[in-house]
C-alpha positions in Angstrom: -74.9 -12.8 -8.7 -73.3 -15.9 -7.3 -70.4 -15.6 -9.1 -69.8 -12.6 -9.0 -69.4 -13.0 -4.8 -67.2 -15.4 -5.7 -64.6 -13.4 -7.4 -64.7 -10.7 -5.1 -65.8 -11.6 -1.9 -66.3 -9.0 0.4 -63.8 -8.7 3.7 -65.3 -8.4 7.0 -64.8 -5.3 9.5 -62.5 -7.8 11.5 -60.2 -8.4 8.9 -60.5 -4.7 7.5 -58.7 -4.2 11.4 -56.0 -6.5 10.7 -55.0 -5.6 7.5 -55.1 -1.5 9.4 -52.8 -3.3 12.4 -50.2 -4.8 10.2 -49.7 -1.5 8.7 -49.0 0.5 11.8 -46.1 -2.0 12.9 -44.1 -1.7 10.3 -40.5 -0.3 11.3 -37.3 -0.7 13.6 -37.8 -0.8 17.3 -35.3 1.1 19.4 -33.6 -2.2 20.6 -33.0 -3.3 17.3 -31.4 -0.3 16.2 -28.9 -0.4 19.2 -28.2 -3.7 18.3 -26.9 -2.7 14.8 -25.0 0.1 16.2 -23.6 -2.1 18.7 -22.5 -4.5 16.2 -21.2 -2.3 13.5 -19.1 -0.9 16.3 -17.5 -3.8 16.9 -16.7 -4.6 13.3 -15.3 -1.2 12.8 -13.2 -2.1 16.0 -11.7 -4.9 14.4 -11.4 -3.0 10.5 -9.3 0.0 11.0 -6.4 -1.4 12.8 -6.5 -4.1 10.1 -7.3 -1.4 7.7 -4.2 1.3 8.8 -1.9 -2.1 8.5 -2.8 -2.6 5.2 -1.9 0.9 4.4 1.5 0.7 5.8 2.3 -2.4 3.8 1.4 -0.7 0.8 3.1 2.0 1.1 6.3 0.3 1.8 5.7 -2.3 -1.1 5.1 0.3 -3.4 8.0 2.5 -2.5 10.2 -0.9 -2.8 8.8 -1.3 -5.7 9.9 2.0 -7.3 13.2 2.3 -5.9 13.8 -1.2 -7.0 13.0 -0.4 -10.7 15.2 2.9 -10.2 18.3 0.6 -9.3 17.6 -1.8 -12.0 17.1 1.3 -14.9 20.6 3.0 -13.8 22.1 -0.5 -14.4 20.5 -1.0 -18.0 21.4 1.8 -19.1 25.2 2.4 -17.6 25.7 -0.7 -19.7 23.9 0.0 -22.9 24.9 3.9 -22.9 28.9 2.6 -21.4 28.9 5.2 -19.2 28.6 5.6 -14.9 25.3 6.1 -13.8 24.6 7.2 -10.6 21.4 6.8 -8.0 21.4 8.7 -4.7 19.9 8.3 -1.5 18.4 11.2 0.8 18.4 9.5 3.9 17.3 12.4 6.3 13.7 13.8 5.9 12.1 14.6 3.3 13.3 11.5 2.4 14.0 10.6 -1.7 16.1 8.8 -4.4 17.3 10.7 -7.6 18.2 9.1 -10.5 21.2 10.8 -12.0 21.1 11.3 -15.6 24.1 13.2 -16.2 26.0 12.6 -19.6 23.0 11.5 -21.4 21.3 13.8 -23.7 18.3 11.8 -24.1 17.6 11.4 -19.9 15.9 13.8 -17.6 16.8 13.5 -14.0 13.8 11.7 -11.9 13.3 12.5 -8.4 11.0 10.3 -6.5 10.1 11.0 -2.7 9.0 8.4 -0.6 6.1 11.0 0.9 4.0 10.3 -2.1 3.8 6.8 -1.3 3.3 7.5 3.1 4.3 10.4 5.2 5.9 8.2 7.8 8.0 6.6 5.4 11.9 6.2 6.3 15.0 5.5 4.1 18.3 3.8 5.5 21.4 2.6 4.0 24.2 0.9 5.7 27.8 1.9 5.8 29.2 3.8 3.0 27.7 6.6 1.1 23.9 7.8 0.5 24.4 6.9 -3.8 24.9 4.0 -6.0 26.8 4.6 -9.0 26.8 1.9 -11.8 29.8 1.6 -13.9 30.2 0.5 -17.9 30.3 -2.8 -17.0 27.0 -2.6 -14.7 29.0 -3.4 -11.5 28.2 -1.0 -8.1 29.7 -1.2 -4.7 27.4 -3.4 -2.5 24.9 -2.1 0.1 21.4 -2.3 1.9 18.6 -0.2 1.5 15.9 -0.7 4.0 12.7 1.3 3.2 10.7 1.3 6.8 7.4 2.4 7.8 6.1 2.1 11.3 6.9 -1.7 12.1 6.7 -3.2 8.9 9.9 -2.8 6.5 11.6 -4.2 3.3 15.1 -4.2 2.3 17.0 -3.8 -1.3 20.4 -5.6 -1.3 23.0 -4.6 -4.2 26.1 -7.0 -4.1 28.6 -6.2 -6.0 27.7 -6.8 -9.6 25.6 -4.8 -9.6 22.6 -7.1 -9.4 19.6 -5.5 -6.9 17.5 -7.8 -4.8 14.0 -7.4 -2.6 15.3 -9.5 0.3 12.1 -11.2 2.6 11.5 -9.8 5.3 7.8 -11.7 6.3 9.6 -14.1 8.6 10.1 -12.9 12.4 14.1 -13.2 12.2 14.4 -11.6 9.0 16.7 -8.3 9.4 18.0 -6.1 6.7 22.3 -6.7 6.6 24.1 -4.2 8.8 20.3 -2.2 9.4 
């Protein structure tokens, strides 16, 4: 009998009340729950303008990138197929690139536009025409593409080789030639 009290000992009324208290205050008070809010708020504050910047830089990067390959692919292949290839600009809205594969019996023409990559996406070129052709020999006239969306832009220089390059345009004087 005395050891069986000892491995069950029997609670008092008291601590029967407790036990019955500490179950009833489980939960959020009001305050507490404004104080998340409040505080979630003020992280969103700070997310989606860092968040829709993000998104612009993307989009521009990514655009970049694809004209930039476009450019590079005309080259290669003006020079192993010795024959002009020609890449062309749409620089009003909607705005696009087309790579010309006329002559080639191999080549489909590709037609990228720049609203699959942002709708507020904007295509410039300075001076001359709205196309690149590449000869036999790879060589282009030269020109500036600056692909811009919102405040953030890149530009793709051709000199006139031929040879296509993303210029830097991170640092606060950085401008895209004759853009």
């Amino acid at each position: 009998m005395i050891l069986n009290q000892r491995m069950s000992p029997s609670l008092s009324e008291k601590q029967l009340n407790q036990q019955a208290e500490v179950c009833l205050q489980k939960g959020f008070t009001l305050l507490e729950l404004m104080i998340v809010v409040s505080i979630l708020g003020v992280l969103l504050a700070i997310a989606i303008p860092r968040f829709q910047e993000w998104r612009e830089h993307a989009s521009v990067n990514n655009a970049t990138s694809a004209l930039f390959v476009t450019l590079k692919k005309a080259r290669t292949l003006a020079v192993a197929e010795s024959r002009s290839v020609k890449v062309t600009l749409k620089t009003t809205d909607p705005y696009s690139f087309t790579y010309d594969s006329a002559g080639c019996s191999n080549c489909q023409a590709k037609k990228i536009e720049l609203k699959q990559f942002s709708s507020n996406l904007q295509l410039k070129r300075n001076g001359g025409t709205d196309s690149f052709t590449f000869s036999s020999r790879g060589t282009s006239g030269n020109g500036t593409i600056k692909i811009e969306n919102g405040t953030y832009y890149k530009c793709i220089t051709i000199n006139a080789i031929g040879r296509a390059y993303v210029q830097d345009t991170s640092a606060p004087s950085a401008t895209c030639q004759g853009l």
